[in-house]
ZADREN-686937 format. One record per residue (C-alpha): x, y, z; residue in three letters. Coordinates in steps of 0.1 Angstrom, whole numbers, plus 5000, padded with zeros to 4 digits. Each point is the difference from the previous one (the first is absolute). Example, Ala and Ser with C-alpha at 12.3 -4.5 7.8 and 13.67 -1.06 7.14 Angstrom:
2
- 5123/4955/5078/ALA;
- 5014/5034/4993/SER;
This chain:
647
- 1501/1514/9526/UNK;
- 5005/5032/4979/UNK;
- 4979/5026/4993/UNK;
- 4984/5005/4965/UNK;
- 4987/5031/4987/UNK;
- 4962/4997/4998/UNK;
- 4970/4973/5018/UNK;
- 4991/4974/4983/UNK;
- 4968/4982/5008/UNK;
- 4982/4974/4982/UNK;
- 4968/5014/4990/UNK;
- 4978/4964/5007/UNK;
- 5023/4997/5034/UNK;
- 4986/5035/5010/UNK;
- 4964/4993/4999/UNK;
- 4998/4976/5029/UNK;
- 5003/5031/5021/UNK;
- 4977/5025/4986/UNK;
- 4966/4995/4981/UNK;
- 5013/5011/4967/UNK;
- 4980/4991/4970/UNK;
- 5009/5018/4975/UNK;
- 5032/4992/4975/UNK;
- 5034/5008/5002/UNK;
- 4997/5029/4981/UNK;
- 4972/5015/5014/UNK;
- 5018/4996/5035/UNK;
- 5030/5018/4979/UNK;
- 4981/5027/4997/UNK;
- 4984/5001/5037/UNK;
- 5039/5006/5011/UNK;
- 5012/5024/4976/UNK;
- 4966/5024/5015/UNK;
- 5011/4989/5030/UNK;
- 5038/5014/4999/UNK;
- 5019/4971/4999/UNK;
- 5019/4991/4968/UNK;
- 4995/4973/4981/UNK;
- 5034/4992/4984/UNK;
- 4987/4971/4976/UNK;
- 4979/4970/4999/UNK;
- 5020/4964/4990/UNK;
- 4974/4982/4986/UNK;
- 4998/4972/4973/UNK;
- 4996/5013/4965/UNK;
- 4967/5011/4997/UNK;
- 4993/4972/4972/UNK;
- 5002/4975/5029/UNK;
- 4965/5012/5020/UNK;
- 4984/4969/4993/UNK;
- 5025/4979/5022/UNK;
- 4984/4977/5024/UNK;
- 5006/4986/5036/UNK;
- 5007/4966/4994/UNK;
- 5010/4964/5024/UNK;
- 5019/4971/4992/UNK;
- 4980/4968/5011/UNK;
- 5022/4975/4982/UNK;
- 5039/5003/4984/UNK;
- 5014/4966/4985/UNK;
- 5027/4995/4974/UNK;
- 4991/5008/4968/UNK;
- 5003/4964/4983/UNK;
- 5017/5015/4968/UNK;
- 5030/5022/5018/UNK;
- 5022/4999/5027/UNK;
- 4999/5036/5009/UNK;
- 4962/5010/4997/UNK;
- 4974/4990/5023/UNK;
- 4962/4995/4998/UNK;
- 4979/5018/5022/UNK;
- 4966/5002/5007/UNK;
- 4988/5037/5010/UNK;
- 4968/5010/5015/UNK;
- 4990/5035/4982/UNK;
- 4961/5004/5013/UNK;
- 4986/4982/4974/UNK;
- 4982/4967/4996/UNK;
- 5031/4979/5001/UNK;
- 5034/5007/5005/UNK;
- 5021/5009/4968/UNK;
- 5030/4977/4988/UNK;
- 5032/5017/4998/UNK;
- 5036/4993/4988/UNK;
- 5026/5020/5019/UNK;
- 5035/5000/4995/UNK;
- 5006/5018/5034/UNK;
- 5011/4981/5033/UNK;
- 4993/5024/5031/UNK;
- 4960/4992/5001/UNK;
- 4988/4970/5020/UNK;
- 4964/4987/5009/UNK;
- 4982/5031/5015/UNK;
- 5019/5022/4990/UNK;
- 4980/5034/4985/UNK;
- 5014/5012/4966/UNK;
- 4991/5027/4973/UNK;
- 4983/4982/4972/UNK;
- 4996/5014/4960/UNK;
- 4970/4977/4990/UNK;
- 4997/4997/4957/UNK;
- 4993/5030/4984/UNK;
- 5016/5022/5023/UNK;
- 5032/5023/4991/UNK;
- 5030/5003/5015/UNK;
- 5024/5027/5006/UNK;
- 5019/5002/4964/UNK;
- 4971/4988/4980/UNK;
- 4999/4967/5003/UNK;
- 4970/4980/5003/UNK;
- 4986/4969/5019/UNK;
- 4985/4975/4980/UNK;
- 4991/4964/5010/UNK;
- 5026/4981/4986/UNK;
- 5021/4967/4998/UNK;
- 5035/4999/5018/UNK;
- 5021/4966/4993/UNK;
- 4964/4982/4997/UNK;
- 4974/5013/5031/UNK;
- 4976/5029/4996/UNK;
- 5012/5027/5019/UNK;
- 4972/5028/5012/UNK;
- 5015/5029/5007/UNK;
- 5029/5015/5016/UNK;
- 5016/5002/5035/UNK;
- 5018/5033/4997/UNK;
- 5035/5016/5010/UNK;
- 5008/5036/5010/UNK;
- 5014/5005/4961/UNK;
- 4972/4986/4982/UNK;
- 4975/5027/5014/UNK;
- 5024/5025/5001/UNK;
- 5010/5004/5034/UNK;
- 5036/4999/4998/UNK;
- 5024/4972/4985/UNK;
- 4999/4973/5023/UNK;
- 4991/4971/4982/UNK;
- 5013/4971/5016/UNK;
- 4966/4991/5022/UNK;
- 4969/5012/5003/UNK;
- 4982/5024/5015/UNK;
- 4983/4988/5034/UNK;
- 4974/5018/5016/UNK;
- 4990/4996/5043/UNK;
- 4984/4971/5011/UNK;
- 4967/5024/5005/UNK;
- 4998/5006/4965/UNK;
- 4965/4995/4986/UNK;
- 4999/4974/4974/UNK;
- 4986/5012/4965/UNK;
- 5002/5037/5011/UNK;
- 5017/5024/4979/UNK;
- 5038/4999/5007/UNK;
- 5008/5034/4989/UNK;
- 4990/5023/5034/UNK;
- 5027/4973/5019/UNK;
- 5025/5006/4976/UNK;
- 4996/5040/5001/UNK;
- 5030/5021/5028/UNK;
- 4997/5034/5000/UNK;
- 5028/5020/5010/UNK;
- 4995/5031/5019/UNK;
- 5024/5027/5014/UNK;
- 4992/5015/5036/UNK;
- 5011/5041/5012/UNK;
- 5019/4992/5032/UNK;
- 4975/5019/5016/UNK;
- 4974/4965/4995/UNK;
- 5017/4972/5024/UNK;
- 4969/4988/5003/UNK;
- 4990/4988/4964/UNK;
- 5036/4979/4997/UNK;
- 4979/4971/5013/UNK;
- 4971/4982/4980/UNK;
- 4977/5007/5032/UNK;
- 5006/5037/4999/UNK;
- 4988/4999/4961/UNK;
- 4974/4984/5010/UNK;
- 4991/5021/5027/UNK;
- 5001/5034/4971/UNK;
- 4979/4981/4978/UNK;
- 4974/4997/5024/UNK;
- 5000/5032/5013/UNK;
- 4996/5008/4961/UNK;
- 4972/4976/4989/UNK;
- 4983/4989/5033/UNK;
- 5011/4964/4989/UNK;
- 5003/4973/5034/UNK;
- 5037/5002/5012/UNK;
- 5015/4964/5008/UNK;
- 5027/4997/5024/UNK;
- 5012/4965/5012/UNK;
- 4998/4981/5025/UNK;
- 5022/4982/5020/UNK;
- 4987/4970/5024/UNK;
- 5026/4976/5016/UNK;
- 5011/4986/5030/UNK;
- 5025/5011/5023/UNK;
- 5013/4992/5034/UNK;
- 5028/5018/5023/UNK;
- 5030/4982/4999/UNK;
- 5025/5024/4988/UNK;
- 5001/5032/5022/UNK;
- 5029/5010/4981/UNK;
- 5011/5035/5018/UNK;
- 5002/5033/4979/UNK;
- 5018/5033/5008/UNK;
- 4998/5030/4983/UNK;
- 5032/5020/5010/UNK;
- 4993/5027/4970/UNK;
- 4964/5004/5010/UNK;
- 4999/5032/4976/UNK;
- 5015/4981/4970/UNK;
- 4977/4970/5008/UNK;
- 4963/5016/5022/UNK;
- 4983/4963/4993/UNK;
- 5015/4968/4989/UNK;
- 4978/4962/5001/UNK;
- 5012/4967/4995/UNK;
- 4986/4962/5000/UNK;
- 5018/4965/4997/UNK;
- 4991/4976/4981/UNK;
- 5017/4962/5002/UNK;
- 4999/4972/4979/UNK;
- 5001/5013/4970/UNK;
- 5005/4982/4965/UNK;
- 5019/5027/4977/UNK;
- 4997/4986/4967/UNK;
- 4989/5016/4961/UNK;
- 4970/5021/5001/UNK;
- 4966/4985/4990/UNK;
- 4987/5013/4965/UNK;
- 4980/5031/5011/UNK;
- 5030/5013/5023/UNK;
- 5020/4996/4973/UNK;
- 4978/5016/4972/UNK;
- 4991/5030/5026/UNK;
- 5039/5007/5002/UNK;
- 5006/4997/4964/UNK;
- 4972/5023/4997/UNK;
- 5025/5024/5022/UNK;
- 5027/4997/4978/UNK;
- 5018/4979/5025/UNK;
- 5011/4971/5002/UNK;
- 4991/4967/5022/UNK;
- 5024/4996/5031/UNK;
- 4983/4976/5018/UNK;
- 4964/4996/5019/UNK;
- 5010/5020/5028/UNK;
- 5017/5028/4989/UNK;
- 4973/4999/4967/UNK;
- 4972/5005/5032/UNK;
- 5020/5032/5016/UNK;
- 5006/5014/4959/UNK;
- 4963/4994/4994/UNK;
- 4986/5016/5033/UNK;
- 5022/5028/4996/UNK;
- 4985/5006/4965/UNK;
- 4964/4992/5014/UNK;
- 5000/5027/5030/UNK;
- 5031/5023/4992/UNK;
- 5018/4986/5032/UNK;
- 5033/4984/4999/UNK;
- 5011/4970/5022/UNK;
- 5029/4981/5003/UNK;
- 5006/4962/5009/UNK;
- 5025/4992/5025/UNK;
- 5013/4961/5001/UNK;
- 4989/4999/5039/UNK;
- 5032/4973/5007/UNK;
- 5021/5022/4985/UNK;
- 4993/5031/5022/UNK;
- 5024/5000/5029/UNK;
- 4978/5003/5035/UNK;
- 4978/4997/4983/UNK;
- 4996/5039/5006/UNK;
- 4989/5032/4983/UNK;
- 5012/5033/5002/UNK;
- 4998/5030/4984/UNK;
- 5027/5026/5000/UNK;
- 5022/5021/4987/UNK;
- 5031/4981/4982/UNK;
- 5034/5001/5020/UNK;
- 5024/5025/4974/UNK;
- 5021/4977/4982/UNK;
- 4975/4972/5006/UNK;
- 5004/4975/4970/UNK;
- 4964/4987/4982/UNK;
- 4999/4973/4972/UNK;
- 4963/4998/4984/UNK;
- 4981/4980/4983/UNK;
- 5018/5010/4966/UNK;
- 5032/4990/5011/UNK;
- 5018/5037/5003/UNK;
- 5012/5009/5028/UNK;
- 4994/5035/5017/UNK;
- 5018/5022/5028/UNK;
- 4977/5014/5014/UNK;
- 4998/5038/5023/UNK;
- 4981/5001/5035/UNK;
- 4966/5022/4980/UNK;
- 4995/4961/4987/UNK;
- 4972/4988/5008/UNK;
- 5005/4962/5005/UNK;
- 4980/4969/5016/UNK;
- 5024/4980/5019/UNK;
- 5006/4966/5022/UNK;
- 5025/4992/5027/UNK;
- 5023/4997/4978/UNK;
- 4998/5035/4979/UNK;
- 4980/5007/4965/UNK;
- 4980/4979/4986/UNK;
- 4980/5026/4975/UNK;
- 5001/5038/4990/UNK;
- 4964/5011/5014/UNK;
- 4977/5006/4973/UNK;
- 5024/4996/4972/UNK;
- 5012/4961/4995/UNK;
- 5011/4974/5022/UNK;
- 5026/4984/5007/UNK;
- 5025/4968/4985/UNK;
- 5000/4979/5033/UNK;
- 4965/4998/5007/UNK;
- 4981/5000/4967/UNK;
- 4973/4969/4991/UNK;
- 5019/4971/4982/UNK;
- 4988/4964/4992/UNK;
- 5014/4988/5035/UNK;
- 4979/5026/5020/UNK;
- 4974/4986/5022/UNK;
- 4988/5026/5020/UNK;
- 4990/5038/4994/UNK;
- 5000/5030/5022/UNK;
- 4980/5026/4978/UNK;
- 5005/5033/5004/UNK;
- 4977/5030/4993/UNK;
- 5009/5039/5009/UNK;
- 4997/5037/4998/UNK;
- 5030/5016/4995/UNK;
- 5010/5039/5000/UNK;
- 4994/5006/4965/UNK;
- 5035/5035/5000/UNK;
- 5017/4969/5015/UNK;
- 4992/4974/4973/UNK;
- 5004/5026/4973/UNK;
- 5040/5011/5014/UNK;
- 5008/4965/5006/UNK;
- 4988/4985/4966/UNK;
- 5019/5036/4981/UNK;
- 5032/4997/5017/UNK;
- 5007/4963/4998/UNK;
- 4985/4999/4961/UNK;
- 4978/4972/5009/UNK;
- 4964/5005/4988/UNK;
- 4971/4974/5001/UNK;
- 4962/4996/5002/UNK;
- 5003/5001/5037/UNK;
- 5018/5027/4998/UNK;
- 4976/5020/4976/UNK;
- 4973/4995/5019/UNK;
- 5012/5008/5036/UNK;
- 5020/5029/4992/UNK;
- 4964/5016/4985/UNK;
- 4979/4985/5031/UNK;
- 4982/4969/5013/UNK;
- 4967/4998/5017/UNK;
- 5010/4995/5034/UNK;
- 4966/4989/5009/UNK;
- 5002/4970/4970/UNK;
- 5027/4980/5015/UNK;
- 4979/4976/5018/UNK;
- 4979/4989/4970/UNK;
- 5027/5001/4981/UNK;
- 5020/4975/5018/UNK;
- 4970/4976/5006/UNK;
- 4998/4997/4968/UNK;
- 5036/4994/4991/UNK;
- 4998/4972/5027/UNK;
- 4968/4987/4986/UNK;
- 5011/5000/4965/UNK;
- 5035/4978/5008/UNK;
- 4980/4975/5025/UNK;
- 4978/4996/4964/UNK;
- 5034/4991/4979/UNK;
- 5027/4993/5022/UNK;
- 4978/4982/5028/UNK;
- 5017/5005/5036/UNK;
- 4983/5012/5032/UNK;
- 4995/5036/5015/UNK;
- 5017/4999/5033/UNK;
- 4994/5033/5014/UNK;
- 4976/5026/5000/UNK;
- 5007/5032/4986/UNK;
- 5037/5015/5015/UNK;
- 5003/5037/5003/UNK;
- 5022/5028/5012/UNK;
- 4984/5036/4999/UNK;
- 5010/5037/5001/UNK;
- 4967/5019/5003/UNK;
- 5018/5031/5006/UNK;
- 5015/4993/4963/UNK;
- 4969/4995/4985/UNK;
- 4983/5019/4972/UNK;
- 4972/5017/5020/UNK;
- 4963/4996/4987/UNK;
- 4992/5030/4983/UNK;
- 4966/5022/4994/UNK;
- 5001/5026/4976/UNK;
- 4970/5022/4994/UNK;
- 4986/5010/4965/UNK;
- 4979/5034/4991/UNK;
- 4971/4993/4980/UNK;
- 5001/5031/4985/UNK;
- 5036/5000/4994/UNK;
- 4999/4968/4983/UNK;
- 4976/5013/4976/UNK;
- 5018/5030/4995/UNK;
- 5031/4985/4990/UNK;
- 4986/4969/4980/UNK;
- 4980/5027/4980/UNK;
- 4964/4981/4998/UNK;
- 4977/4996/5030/UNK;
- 4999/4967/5022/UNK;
- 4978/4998/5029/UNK;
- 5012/4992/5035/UNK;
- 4986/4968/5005/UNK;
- 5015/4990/4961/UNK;
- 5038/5006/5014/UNK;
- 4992/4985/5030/UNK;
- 4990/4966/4986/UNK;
- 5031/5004/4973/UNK;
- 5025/5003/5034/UNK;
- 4980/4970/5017/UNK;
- 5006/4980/4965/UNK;
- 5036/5012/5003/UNK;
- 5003/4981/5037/UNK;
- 4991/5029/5017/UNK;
- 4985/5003/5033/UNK;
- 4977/5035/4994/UNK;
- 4979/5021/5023/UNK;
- 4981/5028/4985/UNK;
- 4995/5029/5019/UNK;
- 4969/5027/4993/UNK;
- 5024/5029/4991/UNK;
- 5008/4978/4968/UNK;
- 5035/4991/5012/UNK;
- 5007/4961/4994/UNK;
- 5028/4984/5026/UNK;
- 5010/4968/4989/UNK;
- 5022/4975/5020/UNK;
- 5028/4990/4972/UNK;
- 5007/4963/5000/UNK;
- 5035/4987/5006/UNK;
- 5005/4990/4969/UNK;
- 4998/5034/4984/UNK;
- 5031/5016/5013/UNK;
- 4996/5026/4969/UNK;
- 4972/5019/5015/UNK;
- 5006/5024/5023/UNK;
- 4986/5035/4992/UNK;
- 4965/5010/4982/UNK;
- 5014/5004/4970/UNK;
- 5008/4963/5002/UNK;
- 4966/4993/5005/UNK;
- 4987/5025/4973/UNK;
- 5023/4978/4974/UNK;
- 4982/4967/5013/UNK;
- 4966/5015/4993/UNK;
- 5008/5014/4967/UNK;
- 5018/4967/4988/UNK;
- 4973/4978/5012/UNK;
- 4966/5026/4991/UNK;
- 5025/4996/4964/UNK;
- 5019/5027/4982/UNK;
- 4978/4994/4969/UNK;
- 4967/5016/5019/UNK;
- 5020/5034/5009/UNK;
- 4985/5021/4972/UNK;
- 5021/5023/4985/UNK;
- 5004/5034/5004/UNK;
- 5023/5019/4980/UNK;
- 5018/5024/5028/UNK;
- 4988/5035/4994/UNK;
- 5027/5029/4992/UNK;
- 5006/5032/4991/UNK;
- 5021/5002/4961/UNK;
- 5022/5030/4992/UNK;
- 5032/5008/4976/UNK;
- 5029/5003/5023/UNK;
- 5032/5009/4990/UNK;
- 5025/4976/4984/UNK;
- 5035/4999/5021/UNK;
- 5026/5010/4978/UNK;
- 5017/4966/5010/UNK;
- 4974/4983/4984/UNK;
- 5002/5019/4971/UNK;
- 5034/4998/4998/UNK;
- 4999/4969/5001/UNK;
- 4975/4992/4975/UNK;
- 5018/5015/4976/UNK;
- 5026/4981/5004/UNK;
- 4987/4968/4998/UNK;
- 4983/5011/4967/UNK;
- 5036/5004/4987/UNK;
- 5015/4970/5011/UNK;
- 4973/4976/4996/UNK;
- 4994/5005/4960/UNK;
- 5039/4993/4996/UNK;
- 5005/4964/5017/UNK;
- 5006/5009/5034/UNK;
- 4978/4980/5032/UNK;
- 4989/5018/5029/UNK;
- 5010/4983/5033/UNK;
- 4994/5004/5042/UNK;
- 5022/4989/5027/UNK;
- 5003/5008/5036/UNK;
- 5017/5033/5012/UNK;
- 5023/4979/5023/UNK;
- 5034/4987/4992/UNK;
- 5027/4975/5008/UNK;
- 5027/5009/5026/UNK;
- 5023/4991/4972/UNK;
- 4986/5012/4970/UNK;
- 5023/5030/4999/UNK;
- 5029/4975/4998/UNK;
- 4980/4982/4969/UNK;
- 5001/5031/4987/UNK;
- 5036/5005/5003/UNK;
- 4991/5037/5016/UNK;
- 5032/5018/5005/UNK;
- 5008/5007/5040/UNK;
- 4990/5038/4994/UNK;
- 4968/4994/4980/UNK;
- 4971/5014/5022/UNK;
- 4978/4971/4987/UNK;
- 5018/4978/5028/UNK;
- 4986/5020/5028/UNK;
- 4965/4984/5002/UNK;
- 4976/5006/5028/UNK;
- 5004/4965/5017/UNK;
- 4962/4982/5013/UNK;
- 5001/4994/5039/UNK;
- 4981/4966/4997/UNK;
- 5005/4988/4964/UNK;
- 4979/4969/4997/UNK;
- 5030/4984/4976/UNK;
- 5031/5007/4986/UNK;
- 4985/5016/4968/UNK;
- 4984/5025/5022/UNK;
- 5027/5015/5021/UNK;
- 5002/5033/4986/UNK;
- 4979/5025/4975/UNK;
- 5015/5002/4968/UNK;
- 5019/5033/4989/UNK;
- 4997/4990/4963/UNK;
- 4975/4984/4976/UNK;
- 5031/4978/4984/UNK;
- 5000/4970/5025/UNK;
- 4962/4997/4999/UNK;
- 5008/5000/4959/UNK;
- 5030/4972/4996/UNK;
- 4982/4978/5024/UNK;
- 4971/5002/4974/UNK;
- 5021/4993/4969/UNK;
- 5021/4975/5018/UNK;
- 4967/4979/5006/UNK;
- 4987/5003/4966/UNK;
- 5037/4990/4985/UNK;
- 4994/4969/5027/UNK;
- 4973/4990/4979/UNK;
- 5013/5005/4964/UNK;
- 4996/5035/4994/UNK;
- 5031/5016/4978/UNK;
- 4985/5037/4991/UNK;
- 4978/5017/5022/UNK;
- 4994/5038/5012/UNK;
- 4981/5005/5033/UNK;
- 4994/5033/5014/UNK;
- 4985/5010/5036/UNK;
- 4987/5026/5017/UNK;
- 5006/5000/5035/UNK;
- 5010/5020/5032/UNK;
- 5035/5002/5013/UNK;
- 5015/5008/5035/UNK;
- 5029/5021/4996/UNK;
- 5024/5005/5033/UNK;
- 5006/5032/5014/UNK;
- 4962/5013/5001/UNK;
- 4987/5013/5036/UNK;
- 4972/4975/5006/UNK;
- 4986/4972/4982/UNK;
- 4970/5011/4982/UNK;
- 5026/5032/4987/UNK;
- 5022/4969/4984/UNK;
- 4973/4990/4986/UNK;
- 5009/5008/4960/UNK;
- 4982/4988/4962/UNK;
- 5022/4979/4973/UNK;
- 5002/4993/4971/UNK;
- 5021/4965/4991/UNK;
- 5007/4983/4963/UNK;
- 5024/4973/4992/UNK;
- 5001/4980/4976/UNK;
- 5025/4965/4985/UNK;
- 5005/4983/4969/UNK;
- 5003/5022/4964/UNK;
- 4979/5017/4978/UNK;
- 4976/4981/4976/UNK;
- 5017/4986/4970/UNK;
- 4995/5029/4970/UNK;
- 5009/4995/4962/UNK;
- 5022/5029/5007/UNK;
- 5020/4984/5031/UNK;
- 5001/4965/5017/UNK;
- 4993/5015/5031/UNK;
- 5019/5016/5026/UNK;
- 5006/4992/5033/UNK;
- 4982/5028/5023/UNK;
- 5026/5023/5016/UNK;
- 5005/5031/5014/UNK;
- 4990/5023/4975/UNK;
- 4969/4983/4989/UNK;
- 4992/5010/5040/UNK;
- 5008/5034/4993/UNK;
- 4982/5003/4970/UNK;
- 4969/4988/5011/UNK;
- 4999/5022/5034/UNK;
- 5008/5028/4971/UNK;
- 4969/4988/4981/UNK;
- 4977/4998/5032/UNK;
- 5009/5036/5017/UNK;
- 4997/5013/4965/UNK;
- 4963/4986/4996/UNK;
- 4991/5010/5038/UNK;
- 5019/5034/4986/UNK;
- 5025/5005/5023/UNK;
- 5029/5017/4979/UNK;
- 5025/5005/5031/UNK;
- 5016/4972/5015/UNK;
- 5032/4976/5007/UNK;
- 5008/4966/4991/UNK;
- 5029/4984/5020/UNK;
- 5016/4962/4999/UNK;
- 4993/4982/5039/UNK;
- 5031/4996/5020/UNK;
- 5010/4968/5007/UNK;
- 5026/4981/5014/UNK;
């Protein structure tokens, strides 16, 4: 599946694992002190808040129409209410989103009870559109089957879409939220669990050949299987993703992935050739069709899990065509791994194939999750695809590959001194322990906490300093305005040079602009330079980082076009830009000696229209005569005006 830009997670969905009672805004807020962005909350409109939880106990044909139905809806009152819906996806049980009379809707509209083609109707079982949650208005809404009846629908309704720095693998799971959140409030973490039975059939052998690319790798079989559509809480929790439903068995790996920040793939067991698995480096050449039908040559720093026969996934990044789940597969081999996260990262760049799996493990996986993790893949498909577990847990390990635990040790004192308010000891040590932290304290006021494996961003004390600071919260730092000696220094004449420039050419129409003192191998050609023109001898960049970078710019006119060619792009037709800037003449002995100040205008279109003139087209002399104008005002009284040669 591809990768999308932010997290989405569904507000209600994220309370079953952490003790959160507060609303979705307040837990907004929580985040944002804690560092982690909160890119926007899709919620109903806020008109809606008086939705309710509601369950259909009855639905007949409504006796007047062909097309509506009559149900009967539990809502946590007295008796159920009597509703007329013109919607087919509900059945009996089903939970749905309920506007009872009085209540408004998204667009103003409100529910009254009311009369449709003869029978009292009650309310309202609502779509997405009708509460404002996008345009889908062909069914409605339907909640999980653990949906309280008669409790406010609005907190199940509420995602919340967060980005995460690279530098946080660990909160691109639900359970690693959870995790900050508690560390935060001292709310009850809740992690699943996962119960089942299991017996030893299926000793299915695994080699890892790249054991550098691959330090740990588990699998488990499961036969039996019934792939079929998701049940309605898979279904709602992937929607809630912003994917959508595959099936009940890749839904469980999708959803687990989400829940603990751990991919897995699904491997059609009769399919895999052996059956087998090995991980290795791919064979140059070596031909790969995945799972979105493109196929990929692929070069021996691949990383790929294969079978007897060759490929059958690229490691960490998306599997492959002939082995993926379909409605004929009956039995599973599940797969769940640490991968080499440079090796992830330069296989997913060069082959330009980027996924969730691929986000994650190219930032880092706990190495020490995989076994919960796929229990309770396992657990979860036994629950909606039924089957049997027919081996234990599979694995394969590197140890030498490992990420080694890690203790790093914090200085009271220091901390202190560089979060700029006092915190005892014993305060930063029961922050670190919050933080998952194994912490001794020793009596010279030195804290050395063992960093759990899931923290792969903390590796030095001013790692640890951050956590304190973030979790003691930025908003009890008090402030202290830095203390600093004032006095008049000297202006640089550039400045002042340059100041008055600007105060000539900004009162008459013309826009200041900045680029970057590089250049375009080819921008002397743009410029139709002649062959002699010492502009074309640029000081080239040994590792440009593109081809707009390649060498530093001799002149201020390339850096100018580009910025009138843009503007004209977007319907510009008379415009005058000017820059200061720094230029890199050729010929100089050393770099910073090059180094030399600029001055730039141009300028397109023709002169405002004037009762005396229509307006002229800007040309040469109008060039001359405003350089004439500027010296003159800067008084210089000595200097020469020449045409550029061209081609």
């Amino acid at each position: 599946m591809g990768r999308r830009a932010g997290m989405l997670v569904n507000f209600h969905h994220l309370r079953k694992y952490v003790d959160w009672q507060g609303s979705v805004e307040e837990l907004c807020d929580l985040l944002t002190q804690l560092g982690i962005e909160v890119e926007g909350v899709h919620a109903p409109a806020p008109e809606c808040a008086g939705l309710v939880v509601g369950e259909v106990l009855a639905r007949d044909p409504h006796p007047n129409a062909d097309r509506l139905t009559l149900c009967q809806v539990e809502v946590g009152e007295e008796a159920p209410r009597q509703i007329v819906c013109g919607a087919t996806n509900h059945s009996v049980g089903s939970k749905v989103v309920v506007a009872l009379p009085g209540q408004e809707l998204a667009g103003g509209m409100r529910i009254e009870k009311r009369a449709v083609r003869g029978i009292a109707s009650e309310g309202m079982m609502c779509s997405a559109r009708e509460i404002g949650l996008g345009e889908e208005h062909e069914g409605i809404l339907l909640l999980p089957e653990d949906s309280v009846v008669g409790a406010p629908a609005f907190p199940l309704l509420c995602v919340v879409e967060l980005s995460i720095t690279p530098n946080r693998p660990d909160l691109l799971g639900w359970i690693g939220l959870a995790r900050e959140i508690a560390a935060a409030t001292g709310a009850e973490i809740r992690a699943p669990l996962s119960h089942f039975n299991s017996s030893a059939e299926d000793p299915i052998p695994i080699r890892l050949e790249d054991r550098k690319g691959c330090p740990r790798y588990l699998g488990r079989v499961v036969r039996d299987v019934q792939v079929a559509a998701s049940p309605q809480w898979l279904r709602k929790a992937v929607a809630d993703l912003g994917l959508s439903s595959v099936n009940n068995v890749v839904d469980v790996t999708n959803f687990v992935l989400m829940e603990w920040g751990q991919p897995l793939h699904a491997f059609d067991l009769d399919r895999l050739r052996g059956p087998e698995i090995c991980v290795r480096e791919a064979a140059p050449g070596e031909s790969f069709v995945a799972i979105n039908h493109e196929t990929y040559t692929l070069e021996a720093d691949h990383l790929v899990i294969a079978d007897k026969g060759g490929a059958v996934a690229l490691a960490g990044i998306m599997g492959g065509e002939g082995t993926e789940i379909t409605n004929h597969t009956r039995n599973l081999f599940i797969e769940c791994a640490y991968f080499d996260p440079p090796r992830i990262r330069r296989g997913s760049k060069s082959l330009g194939l980027s996924s969730d799996s691929s986000f994650r493990f190219e930032r880092g996986v706990d190495p020490e999750a995989l076994e919960p993790v796929i229990n309770r893949c396992v657990a979860l498909i036994l629950e909606v695809a039924g089957g049997r577990a027919t081996s234990g847990i599979l694995e394969a390990c590197a140890l030498e590959h490992l990420p080694k635990p890690r203790k790093v040790a914090v200085r009271g004192a220091r901390s202190t001194e560089v979060i700029g308010a006092h915190l005892s000891e014993s305060t930063q040590a029961d922050i670190l322990r919050r933080l998952g932290c194994e912490v001794e304290e020793a009596e010279s006021g030195t804290i050395e906490a063992t960093i759990p494996s899931y923290r792969s961003d903390l590796t030095k004390e001013i790692d640890l300093i951050e956590e304190i600071a973030r979790h003691w919260g930025y908003t009890n730092i008090p402030y202290t305005p830095p203390e600093m000696s004032t006095r008049v220094t000297e202006v640089h004449p550039v400045f002042v040079l340059n100041k008055r420039i600007r105060e000539f050419l900004a009162p008459r129409g013309w826009a200041e602009t900045k680029s970057y003192s590089f250049a375009h191998s080819d921008c002397s050609d743009r410029l139709l330079l002649c062959a002699s023109s010492p502009f074309r001898q640029g000081i080239r960049v040994q590792n440009p980082i593109s081809a707009e970078t390649e060498t530093l710019r001799t002149t201020l006119l390339g850096s100018l076009l580009d910025t009138l060619e843009v503007n004209t792009r977007r319907g510009e037709r008379s415009l005058r830009v000017f820059e200061f800037g720094k230029v890199y003449p050729r010929g100089v002995e050393g770099l910073l000696g090059a180094e030399r100040h600029a001055l730039g205008l141009a300028w397109l279109g023709q002169a405002p229209i004037h009762w005396e003139s229509r307006g002229k087209v800007f040309d040469f002399f109008d060039a001359k005569g405003t350089c004439e104008a500027l010296f003159q005002a800067l008084g210089v009284m000595e200097f020469q005006i020449e045409p550029f040669e061209v081609e």
